[in-house]
N, C-alpha and C positions, 0 to 999 in steps of 0.2 A: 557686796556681802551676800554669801549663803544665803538663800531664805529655808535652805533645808533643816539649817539651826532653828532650834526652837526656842525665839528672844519672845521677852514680853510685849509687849503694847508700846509701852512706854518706850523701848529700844528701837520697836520696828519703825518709828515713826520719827527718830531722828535718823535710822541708818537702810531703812530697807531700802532693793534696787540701787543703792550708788555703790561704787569705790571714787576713790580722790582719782582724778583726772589723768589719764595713760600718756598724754603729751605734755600737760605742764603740772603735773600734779596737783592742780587744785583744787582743797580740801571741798569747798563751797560747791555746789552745783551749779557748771555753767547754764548762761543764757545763749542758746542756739538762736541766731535770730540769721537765720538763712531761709531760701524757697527752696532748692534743691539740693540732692547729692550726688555725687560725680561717683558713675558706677566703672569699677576696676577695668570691665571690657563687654564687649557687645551681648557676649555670653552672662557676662553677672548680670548685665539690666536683665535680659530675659529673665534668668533663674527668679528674679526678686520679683517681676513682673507675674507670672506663673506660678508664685506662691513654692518654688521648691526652695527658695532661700531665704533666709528672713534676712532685713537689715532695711538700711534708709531708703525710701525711692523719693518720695518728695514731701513736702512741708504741710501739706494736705490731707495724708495721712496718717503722718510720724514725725516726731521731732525727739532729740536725746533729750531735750528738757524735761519735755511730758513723758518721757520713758520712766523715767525717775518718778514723776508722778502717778504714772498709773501702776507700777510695781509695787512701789510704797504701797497706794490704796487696798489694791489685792492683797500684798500683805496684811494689812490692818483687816480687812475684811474676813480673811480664811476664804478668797477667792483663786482662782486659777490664772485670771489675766481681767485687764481692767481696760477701757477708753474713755478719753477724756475728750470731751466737745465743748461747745463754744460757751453751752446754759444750762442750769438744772433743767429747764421748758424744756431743750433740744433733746437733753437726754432721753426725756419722757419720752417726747413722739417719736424718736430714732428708734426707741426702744421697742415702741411696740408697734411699729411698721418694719420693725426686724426682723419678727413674728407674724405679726397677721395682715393678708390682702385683702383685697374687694371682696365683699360678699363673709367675710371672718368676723366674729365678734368678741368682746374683751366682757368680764365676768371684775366688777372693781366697787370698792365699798363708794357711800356716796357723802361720806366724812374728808372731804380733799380741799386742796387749795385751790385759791376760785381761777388763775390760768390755768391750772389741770383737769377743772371740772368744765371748763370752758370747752379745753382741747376737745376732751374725750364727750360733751354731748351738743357742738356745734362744729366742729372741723374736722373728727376723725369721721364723722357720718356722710360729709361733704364725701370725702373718697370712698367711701362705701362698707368702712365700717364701724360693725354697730356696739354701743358700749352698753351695759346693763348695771345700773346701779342699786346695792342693796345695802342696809341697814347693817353699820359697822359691827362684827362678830355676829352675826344674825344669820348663821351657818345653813341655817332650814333655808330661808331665801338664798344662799347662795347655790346651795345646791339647786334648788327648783331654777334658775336661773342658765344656768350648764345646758347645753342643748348640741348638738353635731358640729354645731360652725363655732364652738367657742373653742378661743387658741390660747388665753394664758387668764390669771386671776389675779389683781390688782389691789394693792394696801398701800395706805403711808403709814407707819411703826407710829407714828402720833399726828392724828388727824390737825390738821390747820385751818381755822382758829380754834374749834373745840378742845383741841386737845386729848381726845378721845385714845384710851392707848389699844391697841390690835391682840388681839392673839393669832402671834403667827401660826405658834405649832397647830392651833385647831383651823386655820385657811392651808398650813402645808398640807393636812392631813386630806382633805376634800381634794386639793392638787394633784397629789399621788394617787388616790383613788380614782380620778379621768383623767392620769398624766396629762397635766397643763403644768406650766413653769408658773410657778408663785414670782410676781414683779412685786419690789418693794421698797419705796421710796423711803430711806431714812435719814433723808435731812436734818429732821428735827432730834435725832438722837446718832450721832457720831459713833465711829467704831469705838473708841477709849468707852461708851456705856454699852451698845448692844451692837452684835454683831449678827445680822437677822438670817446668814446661810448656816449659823451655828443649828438654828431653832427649824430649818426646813424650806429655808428659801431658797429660789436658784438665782435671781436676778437681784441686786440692790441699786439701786439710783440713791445719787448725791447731787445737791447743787451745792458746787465747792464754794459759793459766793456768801455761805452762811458761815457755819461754826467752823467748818474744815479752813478755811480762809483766815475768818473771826476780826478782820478791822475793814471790813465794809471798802474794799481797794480794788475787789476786781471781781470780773463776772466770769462764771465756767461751769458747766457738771460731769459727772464723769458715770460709768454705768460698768458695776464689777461684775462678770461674768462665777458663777459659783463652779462652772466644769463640773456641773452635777445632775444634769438632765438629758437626757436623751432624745436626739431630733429626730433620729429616725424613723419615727412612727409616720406614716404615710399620710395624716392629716395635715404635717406641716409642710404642705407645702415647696416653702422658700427656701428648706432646707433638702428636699428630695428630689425635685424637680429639675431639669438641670438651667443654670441660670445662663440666660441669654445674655448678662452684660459682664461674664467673665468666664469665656469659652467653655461654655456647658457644663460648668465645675456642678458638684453635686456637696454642698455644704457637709451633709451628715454622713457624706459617705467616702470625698474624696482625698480628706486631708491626711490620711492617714491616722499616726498616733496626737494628731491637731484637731481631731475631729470632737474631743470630750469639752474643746472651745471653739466650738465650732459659732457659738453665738456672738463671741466678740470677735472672731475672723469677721466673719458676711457685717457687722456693724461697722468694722472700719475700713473691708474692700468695697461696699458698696454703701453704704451712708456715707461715710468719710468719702471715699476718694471721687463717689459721683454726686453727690449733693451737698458736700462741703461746710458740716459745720464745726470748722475747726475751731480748736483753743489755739488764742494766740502763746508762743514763747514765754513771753514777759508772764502774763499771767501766770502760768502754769509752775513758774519760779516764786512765784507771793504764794502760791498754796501749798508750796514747800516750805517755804518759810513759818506758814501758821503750821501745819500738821506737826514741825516740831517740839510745839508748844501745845500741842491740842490736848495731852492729857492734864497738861496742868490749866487748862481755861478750864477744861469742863465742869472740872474738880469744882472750879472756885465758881462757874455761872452756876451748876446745881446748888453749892450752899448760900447761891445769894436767894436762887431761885425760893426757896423752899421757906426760908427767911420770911422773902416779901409776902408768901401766898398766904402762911400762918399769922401774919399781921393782918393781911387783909380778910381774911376771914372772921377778926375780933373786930373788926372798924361797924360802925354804927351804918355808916352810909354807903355799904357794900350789901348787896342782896345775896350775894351767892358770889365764891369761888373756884374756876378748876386748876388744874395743877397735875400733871402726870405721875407724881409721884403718890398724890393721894389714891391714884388710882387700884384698885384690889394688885390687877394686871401687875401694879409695878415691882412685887414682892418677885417676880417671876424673872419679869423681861429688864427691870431696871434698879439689880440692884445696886451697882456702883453709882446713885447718882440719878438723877432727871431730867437734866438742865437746866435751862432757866427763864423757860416760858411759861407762863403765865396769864390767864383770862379770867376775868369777874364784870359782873352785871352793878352798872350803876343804880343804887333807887333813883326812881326819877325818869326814867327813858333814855332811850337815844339821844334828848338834849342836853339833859345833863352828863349823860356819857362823849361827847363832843365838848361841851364846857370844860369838862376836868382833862381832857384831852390839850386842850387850848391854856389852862393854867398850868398844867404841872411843870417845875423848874428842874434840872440836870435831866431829862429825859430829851430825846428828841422827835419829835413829828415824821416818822420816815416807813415809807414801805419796804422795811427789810428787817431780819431776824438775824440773831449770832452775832452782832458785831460784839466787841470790848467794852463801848459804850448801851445804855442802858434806852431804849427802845421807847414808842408806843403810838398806839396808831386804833381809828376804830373802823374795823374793818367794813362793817355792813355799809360804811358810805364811802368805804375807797377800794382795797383790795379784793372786795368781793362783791362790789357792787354790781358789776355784771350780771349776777346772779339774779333771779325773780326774787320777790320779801319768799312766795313758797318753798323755792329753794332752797335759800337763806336759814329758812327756818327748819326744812326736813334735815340740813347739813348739821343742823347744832347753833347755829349764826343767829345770837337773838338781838335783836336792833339795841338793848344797852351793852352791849358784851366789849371790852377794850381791852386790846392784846397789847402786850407789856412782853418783851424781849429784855432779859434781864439781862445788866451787860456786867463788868470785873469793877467795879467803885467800891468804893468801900460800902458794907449792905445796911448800916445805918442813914449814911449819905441821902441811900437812895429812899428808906423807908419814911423818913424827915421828910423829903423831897412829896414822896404820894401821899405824905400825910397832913403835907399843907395846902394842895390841889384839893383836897376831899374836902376840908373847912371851907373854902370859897365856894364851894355849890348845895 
């Protein structure tokens, strides 16, 4: 299909990237479950090797499956081109070792999920570089932050567990003004509610393992290139310089009319093909699966979402509620919709927030968000435990806080369900 047609959302996401099948016409999107592809003649491998031809080289870096997937996403996105790898986590650190080397630093709010805050202030430092984290929307700090070696500026569109919602356009706006590529993780809000290259992004990460998935079946992420930033500025590096492990190609300067994605070229000729974190086949066929149902999940986890947060906010034995939709921001960034996360502070502490964690019935006990089914988990003693109590606490993460992944049940079901966990503690 076109993508030069302009389908809605809803369209692009049962039909974008495919036609029905050229050798057996079928409608369904195959599963490619091969390692390699047999090139015409000695001459096409080189061509395909050497970047003058696109098509299959091997399973490492390309498969038809995930073509279809990453089409699609760019489609949903308003991206240029998209790659799909093996984890939401792989995309993060591919991403931004895509961009910055040794001695380079990252400018990132410090409202994130506790493996990304892991990454970025225990392993990306390990290599040499350095992340700076500042107070989500807190523009004065992000500015004063910015310094010579800084290579791109880091959001998630809804902070995890706080909930906290971003203002892209005023982090696009500081981006543009020291050309760094805005990266922004928006997992917790799918393209069917926000599309963050609309508002001034260049970069988006997904971990497709969430909403884009939505039945908790398989793990992948994928990182949509916006084709809207410009590499050739002489501070980056990785893009100027001419790279030693693919005959001195020069990223931002040699692809020709490939050069405005130039970012998801060098992601997938040298993250993919030399350090390999592929999406499997299979998978990459279940996130085609969910995406074409993704506008009507979200539909229905936001009106559960918004549901349970209004209820818990009237319960006696609730201290306090967040909810992205209550947020100012979301009049802006989220008006289709919220989804259907959810966090509130137990009275009582962290025990009785573990208590009610351990009574409530139709939810389940799991470290994961987005499924169909209806979530809950308390993070300061599991997902984000890593973190110091200081951390914990500068991030938004208050030791009664219980994150609630609101899943498609009916939204009574589940309000009965919290509301009989609440009377036991």
């Amino acid at each position: 299909m076109s993508l030069d047609q302009h389908y809605q959302l809803e369209t692009l996401a049962i039909h974008a990237g495919q036609v029905p099948d050229p050798t057996t016409l079928s409608r369904a999107v195959p599963v490619y479950r091969t390692t390699a592809y047999a090139f015409k003649s000695s001459q096409h491998g080189a061509n395909l090797f050497a970047l003058k031809e696109s098509g299959n080289i091997y399973a490492r870096l390309m498969n038809p499956t995930e073509d279809v997937l990453e089409q699609r996403l760019a489609a949903l996105e308003g991206g240029k081109a998209a790659v799909a790898v093996a984890s939401g986590t792989a995309a993060i650190y591919f991403t931004i070792t895509n961009i910055a080397k040794q001695g380079d630093e990252i400018v990132s709010a410090n409202n994130l999920y506790g493996g990304t805050f892991t990454q970025f202030d225990a392993i990306l430092p390990q290599q040499g570089i350095k992340v700076n984290f500042t107070p989500l929307n807190d523009f004065t700090a992000v500015e004063s932050a910015i310094n010579e070696r800084t290579r791109a500026i880091y959001i998630e569109t809804v902070g995890n567990p706080a909930l906290g919602v971003a203002d892209i356009e005023g982090y696009a706006e500081i981006a543009r003004k020291y050309h760094l590529p805005l990266v922004v993780d928006s997992t917790f809000t799918p393209p069917t509610l926000l599309r963050p290259i609309e508002h001034g992004a260049n970069i988006v990460i997904h971990s497709l393992s969430k909403w884009i998935g939505g039945h908790g079946t398989a793990i992948g992420g994928a990182v949509i290139d916006g084709g809207n930033f410009d590499w050739s500025d002489p501070k980056f590096a990785l893009y100027n310089e001419p790279d030693r492990g693919y005959h001195g190609l020069r990223f931002a300067h040699d692809l020709g009319d490939l050069n405005k994605i130039a970012f998801a070229l060098r992601l997938r000729t040298v993250g993919l093909r030399n350090q390999g974190p592929t999406l499997a086949p299979d998978a990459a066929w279940i996130f085609l699966q969910g995406l074409e149902t993704l506008p009507l999940r979200t539909a229905r986890h936001s009106e559960n979402g918004i549901a349970v947060a209004e209820f818990l906010q009237k319960h006696p034995k609730v201290s306090w509620v967040k909810y992205p939709g209550f947020d100012p921001l979301a009049v802006k960034y989220l008006p289709d919709g919220a989804n259907g996360m959810v966090v509130f502070g137990v009275q009582g502490g962290a025990e009785k927030a573990r208590k009610l964690v351990d009574s409530v019935k139709l939810f389940t006990i799991i470290a994961n968000v987005g499924d169909a089914k209806s979530l809950i988990i308390h993070p300061a003693s599991t997902t984000h435990s890593q973190l110091s109590e200081a951390d914990q606490l500068a991030s938004g993460l208050a030791p009664e806080l219980v994150r609630l992944s609101i899943g498609l049940e009916n939204k009574n079901d589940i309000i009965n369900a919290l509301d009989e966990a609440l009377k036991l503690i």
